[in-house]
C-alpha positions in Angstrom: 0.0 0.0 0.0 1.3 3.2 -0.8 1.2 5.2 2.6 1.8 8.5 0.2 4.7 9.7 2.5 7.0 10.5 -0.3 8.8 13.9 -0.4 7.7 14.4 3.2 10.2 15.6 6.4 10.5 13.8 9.2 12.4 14.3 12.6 12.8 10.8 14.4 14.0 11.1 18.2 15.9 7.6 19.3 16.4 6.9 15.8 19.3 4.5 16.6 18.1 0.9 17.5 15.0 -0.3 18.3 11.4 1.2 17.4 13.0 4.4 16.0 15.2 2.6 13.6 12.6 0.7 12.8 10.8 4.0 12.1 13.5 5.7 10.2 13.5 2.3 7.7 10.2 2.7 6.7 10.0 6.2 6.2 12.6 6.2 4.2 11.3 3.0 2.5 7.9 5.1 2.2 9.9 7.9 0.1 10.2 10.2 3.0 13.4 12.4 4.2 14.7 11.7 7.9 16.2 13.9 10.4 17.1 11.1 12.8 18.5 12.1 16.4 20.0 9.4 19.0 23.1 10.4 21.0 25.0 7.0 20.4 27.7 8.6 17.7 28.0 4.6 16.4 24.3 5.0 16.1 24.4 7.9 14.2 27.3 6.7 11.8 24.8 4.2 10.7 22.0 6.4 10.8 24.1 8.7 8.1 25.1 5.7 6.0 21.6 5.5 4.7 20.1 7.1 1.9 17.8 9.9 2.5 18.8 10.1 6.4 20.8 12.5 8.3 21.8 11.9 11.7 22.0 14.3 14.3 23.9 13.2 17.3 21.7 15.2 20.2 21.0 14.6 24.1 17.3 14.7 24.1 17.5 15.3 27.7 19.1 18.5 27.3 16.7 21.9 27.6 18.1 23.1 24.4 18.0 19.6 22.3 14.2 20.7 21.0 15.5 23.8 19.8 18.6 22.6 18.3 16.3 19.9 16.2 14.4 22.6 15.1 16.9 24.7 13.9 18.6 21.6 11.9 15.0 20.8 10.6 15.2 24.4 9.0 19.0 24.5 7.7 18.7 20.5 6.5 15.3 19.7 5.3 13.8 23.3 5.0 10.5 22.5 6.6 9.0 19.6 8.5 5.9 17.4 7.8 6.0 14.7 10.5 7.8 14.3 13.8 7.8 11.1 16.1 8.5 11.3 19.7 10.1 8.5 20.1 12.9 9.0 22.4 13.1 7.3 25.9 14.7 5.1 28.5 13.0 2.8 30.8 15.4 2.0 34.1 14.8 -0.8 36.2 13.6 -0.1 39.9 13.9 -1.8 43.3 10.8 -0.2 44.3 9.3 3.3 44.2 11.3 3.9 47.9 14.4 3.1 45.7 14.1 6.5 43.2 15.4 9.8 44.3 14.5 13.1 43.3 17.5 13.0 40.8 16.4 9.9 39.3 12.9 10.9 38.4 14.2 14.2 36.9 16.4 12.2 34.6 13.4 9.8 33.3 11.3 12.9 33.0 13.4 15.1 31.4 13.8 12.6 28.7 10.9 10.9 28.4 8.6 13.9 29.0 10.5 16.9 28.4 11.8 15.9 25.1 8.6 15.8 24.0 7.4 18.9 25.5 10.2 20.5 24.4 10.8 18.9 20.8 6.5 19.5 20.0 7.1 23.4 21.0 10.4 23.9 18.8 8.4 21.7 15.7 5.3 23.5 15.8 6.2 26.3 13.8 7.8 24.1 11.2 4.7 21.9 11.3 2.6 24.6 10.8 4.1 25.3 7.4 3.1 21.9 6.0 0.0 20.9 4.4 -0.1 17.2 6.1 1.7 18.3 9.5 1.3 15.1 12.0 2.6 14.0 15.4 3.4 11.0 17.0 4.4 10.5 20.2 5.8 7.1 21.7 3.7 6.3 24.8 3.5 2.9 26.4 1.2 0.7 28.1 2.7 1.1 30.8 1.4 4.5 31.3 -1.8 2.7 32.0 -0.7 -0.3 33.8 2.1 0.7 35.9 4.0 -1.4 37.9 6.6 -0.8 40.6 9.7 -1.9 38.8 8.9 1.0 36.2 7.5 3.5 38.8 8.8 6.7 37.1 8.8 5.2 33.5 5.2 4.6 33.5 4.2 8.3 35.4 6.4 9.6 32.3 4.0 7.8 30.1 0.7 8.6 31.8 1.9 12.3 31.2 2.6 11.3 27.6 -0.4 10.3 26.9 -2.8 13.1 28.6 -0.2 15.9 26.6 -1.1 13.8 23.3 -4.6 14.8 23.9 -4.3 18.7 25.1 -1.9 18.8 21.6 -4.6 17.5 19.4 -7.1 19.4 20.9 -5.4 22.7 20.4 -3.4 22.4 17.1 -5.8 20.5 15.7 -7.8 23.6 14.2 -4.6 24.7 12.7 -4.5 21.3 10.8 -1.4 19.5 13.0 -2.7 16.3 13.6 -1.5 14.7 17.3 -1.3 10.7 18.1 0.3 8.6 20.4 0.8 4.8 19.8 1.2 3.2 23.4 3.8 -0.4 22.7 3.0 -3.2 25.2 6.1 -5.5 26.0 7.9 -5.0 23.0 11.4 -7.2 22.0 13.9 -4.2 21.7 17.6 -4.2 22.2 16.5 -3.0 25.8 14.8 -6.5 26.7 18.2 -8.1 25.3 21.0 -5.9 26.0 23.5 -7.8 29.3 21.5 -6.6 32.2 18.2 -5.8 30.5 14.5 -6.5 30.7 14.6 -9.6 30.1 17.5 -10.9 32.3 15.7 -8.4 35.1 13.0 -10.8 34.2 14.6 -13.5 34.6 16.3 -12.9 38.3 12.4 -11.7 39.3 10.6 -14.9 38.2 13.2 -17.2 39.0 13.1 -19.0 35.8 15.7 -18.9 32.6 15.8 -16.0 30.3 13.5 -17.1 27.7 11.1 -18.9 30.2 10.9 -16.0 32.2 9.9 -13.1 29.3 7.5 -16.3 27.9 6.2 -16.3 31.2 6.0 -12.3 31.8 4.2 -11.5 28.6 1.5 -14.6 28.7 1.3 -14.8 32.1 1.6 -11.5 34.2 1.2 -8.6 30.9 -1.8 -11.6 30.3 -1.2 -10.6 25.8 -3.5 -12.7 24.2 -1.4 -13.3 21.2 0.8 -14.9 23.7 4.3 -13.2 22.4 5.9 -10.3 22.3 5.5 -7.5 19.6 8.6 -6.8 17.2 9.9 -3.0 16.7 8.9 -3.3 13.2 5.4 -4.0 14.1 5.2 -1.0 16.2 7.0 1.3 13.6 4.3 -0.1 11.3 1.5 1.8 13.4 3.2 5.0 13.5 4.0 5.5 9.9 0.2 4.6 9.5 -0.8 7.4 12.0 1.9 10.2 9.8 0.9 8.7 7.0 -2.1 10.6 4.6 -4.1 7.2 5.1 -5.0 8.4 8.8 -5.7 12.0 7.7 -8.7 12.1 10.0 -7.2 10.8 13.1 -6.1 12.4 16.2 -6.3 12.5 19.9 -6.0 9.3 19.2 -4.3 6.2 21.2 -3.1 3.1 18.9 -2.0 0.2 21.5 -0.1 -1.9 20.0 -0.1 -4.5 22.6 -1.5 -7.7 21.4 -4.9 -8.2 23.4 -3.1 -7.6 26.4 -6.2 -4.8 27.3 -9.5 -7.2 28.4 -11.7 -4.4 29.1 -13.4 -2.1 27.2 -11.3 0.7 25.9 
């Protein structure tokens, strides 16, 4: 299906591994032009490699990082049609007694911030475009919160109620705001030596793979019974930047695999 994305901008936060690579792939695969920001420099290498991709290599954390995007946007692309909010870390907690002041600043800062910050830099290169649409990165999490990702999930919640004040205001001026909200999701976090999934695996007492199996059927209760892939959830935000969803927003697109039983 032709998602009619070609000739468009795009800005990609966390565009190194992951969701957002998986994001930057298909835009480009969809004929689109990428700004893609992630502060790994080995990330970005690869990032600039590709055709119709240039990387920035930006702390999204930082106060200034929305800004500085912005201004790139302008001097690189010279305008911007789509921007996805992907950026984000998800640290692994004792317990909520466990998290300081310091720590939740740094998980909000990135996770909220950047958004906050990124959205306000973007909006008056959005306005300029005739398809301008949003897409921030929530997580089902921000609905069902659990201890072990105490500040990650209040990050989310806020990620998901500011996805619905942006809609409702820019909406009028035709900027279209969505958030798709991932359920467990097999990323190089999950994988990576001291990840999810080996957190997972000390926290069930069972072996790696037993232990996510046993986490997403199980505890997370996913009816497909596995975890998504990054591609799968790139899929769903290129569909909600895409023309095809041209009248949807304030919208939520879980991509969690049935793990929801009630009614939404």
């Amino acid at each position: 299906m032709d998602l009619g994305l070609a000739g468009r901008r795009a800005i990609v936060t966390g565009a190194g591994k992951g969701i957002g690579r998986a994001v930057v792939e298909t835009l480009v695969n969809e004929g689109a032009t990428v700004l893609a920001a992630d502060l790994d420099p080995d990330c970005c290498a690869e990032l600039d490699a590709m055709s119709n991709v240039r990387a920035a290599q930006v702390d999204m954390s930082a106060a200034d990082a929305g800004n500085r995007l912005a201004t790139l946007t302008h001097e690189v692309l010279g305008g911007l049609d789509i921007l996805v909010n992907n950026v984000g870390a998800a640290p692994l907690r004792p317990g909520f007694l466990e998290v300081d002041d310091d720590a939740w600043r740094r998980t909000l800062d990135l996770n909220l911030m950047s958004v906050i910050r990124t959205v306000r830099a973007a909006i008056p290169l959005l306005s300029g475009s005739d398809a301008a649409a949003v897409v921030n990165v929530a997580s089902t999490s921000g609905r069902y919160p659990e201890p072990m990702l105490v500040d990650y999930a209040a990050s989310k919640a806020a990620v998901l109620s500011l996805t619905g004040a942006l809609a409702t205001e820019f909406g009028p001026a035709g900027i279209r705001v969505n958030a798709v909200s991932p359920g467990p999701t097999r990323t190089p976090l999950w994988d990576q030596p001291g990840g999810f999934a080996d957190a997972l695996a000390e926290r069930h007492g069972l072996p790696r793979e037993e232990a996510v199996a046993h986490h997403v059927r199980d505890v997370r209760k996913v009816a497909l019974g596995r975890p998504a892939t990054a591609q799968q959830v790139a899929d769903a935000i290129v569909y909600l930047v895409s023309p095809r969803a041209s009248h949807v927003t304030g919208t939520v697109l879980a991509v969690h695999g049935g793990m929801a039983t009630h009614l939404m």
